[in-house]
DRENPA-3360 file (N, C-alpha, C; in nm, 2 decimals, always signed):
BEGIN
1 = XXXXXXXX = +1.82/+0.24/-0.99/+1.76/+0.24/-0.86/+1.82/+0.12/-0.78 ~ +1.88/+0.15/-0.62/+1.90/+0.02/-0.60/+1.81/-0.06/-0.53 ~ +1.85/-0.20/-0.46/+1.79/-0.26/-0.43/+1.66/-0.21/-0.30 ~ +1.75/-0.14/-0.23/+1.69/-0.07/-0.09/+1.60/+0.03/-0.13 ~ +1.57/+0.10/-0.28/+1.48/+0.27/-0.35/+1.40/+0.14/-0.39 ~ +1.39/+0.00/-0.45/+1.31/-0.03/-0.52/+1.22/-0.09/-0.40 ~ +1.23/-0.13/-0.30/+1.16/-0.23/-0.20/+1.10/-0.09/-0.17 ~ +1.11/+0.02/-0.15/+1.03/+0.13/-0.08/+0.92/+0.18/-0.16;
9 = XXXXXXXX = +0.93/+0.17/-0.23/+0.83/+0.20/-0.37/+0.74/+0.15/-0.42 ~ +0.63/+0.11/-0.41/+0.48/+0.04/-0.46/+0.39/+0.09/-0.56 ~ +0.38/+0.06/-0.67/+0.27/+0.12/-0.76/+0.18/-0.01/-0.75 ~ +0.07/+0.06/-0.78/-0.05/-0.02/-0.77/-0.07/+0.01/-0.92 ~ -0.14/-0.06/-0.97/-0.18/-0.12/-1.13/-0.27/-0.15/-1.15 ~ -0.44/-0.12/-1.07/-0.50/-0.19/-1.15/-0.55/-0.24/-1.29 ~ -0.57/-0.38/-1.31/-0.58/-0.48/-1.43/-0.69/-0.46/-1.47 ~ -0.77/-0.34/-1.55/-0.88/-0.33/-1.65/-0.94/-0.44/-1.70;
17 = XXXXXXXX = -0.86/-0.50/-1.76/-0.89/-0.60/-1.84/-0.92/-0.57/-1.97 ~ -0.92/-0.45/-2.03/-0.93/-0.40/-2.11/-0.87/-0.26/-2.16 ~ -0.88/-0.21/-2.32/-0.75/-0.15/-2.30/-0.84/+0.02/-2.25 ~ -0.73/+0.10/-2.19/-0.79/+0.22/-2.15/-0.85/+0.31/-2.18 ~ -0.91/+0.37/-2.18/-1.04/+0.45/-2.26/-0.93/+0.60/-2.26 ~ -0.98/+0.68/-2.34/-0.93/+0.82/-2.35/-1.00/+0.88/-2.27 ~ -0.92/+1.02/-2.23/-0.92/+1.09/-2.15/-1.09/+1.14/-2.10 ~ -1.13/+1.20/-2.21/-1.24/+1.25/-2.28/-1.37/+1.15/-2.27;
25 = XXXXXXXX = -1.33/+1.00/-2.24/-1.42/+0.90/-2.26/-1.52/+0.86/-2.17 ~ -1.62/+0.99/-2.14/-1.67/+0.99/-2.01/-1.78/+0.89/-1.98 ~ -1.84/+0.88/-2.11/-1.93/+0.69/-2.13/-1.87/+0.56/-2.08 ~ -1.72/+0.63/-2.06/-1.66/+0.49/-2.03/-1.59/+0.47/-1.88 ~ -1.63/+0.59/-1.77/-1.62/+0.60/-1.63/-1.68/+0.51/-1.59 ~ -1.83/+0.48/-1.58/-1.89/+0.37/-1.48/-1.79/+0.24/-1.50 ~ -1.80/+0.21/-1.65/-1.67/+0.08/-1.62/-1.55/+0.03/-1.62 ~ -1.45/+0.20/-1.60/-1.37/+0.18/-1.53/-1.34/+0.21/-1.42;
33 = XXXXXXXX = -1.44/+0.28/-1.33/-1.43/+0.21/-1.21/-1.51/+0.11/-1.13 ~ -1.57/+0.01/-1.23/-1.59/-0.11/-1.19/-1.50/-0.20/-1.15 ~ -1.45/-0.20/-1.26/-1.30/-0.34/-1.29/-1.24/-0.27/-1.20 ~ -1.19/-0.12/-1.18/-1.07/-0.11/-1.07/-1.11/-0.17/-0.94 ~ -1.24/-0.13/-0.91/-1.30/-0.15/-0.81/-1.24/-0.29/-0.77 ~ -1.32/-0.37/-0.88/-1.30/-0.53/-0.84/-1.15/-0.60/-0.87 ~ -1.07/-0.50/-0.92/-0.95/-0.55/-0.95/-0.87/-0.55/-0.80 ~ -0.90/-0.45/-0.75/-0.85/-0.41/-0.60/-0.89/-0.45/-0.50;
41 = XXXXXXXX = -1.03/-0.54/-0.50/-1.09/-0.60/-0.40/-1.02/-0.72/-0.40 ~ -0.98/-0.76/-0.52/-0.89/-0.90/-0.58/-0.77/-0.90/-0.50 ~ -0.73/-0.76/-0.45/-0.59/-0.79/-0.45/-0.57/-0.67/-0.32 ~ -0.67/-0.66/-0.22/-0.67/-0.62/-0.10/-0.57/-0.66/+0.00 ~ -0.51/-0.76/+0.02/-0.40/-0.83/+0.08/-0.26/-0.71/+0.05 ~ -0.27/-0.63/-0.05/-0.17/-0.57/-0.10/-0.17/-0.42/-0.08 ~ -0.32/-0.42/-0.06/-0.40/-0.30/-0.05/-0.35/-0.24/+0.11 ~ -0.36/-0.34/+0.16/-0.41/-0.33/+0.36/-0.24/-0.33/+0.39;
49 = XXXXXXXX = -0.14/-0.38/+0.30/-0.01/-0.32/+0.32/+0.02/-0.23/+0.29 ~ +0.02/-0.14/+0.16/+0.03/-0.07/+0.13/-0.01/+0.05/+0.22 ~ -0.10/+0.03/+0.30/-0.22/+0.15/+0.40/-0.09/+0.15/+0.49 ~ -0.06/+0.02/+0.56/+0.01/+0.02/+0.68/+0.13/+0.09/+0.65 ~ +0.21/+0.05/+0.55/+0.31/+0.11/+0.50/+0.30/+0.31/+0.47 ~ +0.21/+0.32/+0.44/+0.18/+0.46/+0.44/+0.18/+0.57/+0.59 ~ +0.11/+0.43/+0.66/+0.06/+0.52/+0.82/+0.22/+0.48/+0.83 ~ +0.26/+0.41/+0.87/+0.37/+0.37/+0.91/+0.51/+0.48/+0.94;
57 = XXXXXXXX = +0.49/+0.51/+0.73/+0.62/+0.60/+0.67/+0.55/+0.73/+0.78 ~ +0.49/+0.77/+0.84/+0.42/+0.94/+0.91/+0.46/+0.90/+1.01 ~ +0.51/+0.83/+1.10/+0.58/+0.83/+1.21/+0.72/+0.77/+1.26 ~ +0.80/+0.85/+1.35/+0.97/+0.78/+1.39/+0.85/+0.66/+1.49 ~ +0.95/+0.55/+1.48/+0.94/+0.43/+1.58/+1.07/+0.40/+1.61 ~ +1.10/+0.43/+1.76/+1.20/+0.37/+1.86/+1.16/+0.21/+1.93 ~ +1.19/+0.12/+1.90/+1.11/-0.01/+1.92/+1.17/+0.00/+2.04 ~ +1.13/-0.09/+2.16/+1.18/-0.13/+2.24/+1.34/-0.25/+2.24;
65 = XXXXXXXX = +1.47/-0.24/+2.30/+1.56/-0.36/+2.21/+1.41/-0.48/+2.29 ~ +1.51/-0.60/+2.20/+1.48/-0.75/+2.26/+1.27/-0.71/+2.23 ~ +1.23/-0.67/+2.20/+1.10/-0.68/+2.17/+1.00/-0.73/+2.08 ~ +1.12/-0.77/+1.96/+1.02/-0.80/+1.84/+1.09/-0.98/+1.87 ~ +0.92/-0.97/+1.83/+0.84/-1.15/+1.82/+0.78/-1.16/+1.66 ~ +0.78/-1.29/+1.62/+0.76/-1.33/+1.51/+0.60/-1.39/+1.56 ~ +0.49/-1.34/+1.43/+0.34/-1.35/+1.48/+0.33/-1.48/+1.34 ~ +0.21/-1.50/+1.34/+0.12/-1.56/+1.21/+0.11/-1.48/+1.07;
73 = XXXXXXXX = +0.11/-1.32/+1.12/+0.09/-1.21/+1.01/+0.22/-1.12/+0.98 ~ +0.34/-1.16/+1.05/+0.47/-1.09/+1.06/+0.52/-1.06/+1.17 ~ +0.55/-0.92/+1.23/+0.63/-0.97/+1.35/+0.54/-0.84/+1.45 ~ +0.57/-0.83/+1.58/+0.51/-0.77/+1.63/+0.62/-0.73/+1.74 ~ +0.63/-0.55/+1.76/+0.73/-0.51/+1.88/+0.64/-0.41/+1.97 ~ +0.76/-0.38/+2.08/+0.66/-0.24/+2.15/+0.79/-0.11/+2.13 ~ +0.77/-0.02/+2.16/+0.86/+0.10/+2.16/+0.76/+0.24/+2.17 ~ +0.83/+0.32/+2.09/+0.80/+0.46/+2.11/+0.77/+0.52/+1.99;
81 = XXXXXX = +0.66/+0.58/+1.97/+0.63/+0.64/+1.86/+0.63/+0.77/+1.88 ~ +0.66/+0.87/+1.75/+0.61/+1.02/+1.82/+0.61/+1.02/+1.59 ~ +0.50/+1.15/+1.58/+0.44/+1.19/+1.47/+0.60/+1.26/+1.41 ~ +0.61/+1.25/+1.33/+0.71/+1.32/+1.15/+0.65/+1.45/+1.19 ~ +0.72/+1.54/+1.16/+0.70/+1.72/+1.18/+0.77/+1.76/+1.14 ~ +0.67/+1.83/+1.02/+0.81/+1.89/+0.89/+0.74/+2.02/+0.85;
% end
């Protein structure tokens, strides 16, 4: 994969902390979606990109030239959006 397939691609992983229960192991539902729960609240910063990145990939953006400015949280432009239709 090169460098440009591997930046596009995100798996998320929640960290159990313990090893994973079998399939079948339905006593053991409530606590694993505890830990995911709180594994993911841990690591929400990654979460809230991954979202944007999702809405993101569902639409063309034509930016405006000369429009992107550097913020506190990354960069910020104006342009043209219209919806992906497939």
């Amino acid at each position: 994969m090169t460098g440009l397939n591997k930046r596009r691609f995100i798996r998320i992983n929640p960290d159990l902390r313990s090893k994973v229960p079998r399939l079948d192991a339905v006593d053991e539902l409530n606590r694993l979606e505890k830990a995911a729960s709180e594994n993911l609240h841990t690591n929400s910063a990654k979460l809230k990109e991954v979202a944007h990145r999702l809405i993101a990939s569902s639409f063309f953006f034509e930016k405006d030239p000369g429009s992107v400015r550097p913020t506190n949280s990354g960069y910020e432009c104006t342009g043209k959006c219209a919806p992906i239709i497939s």
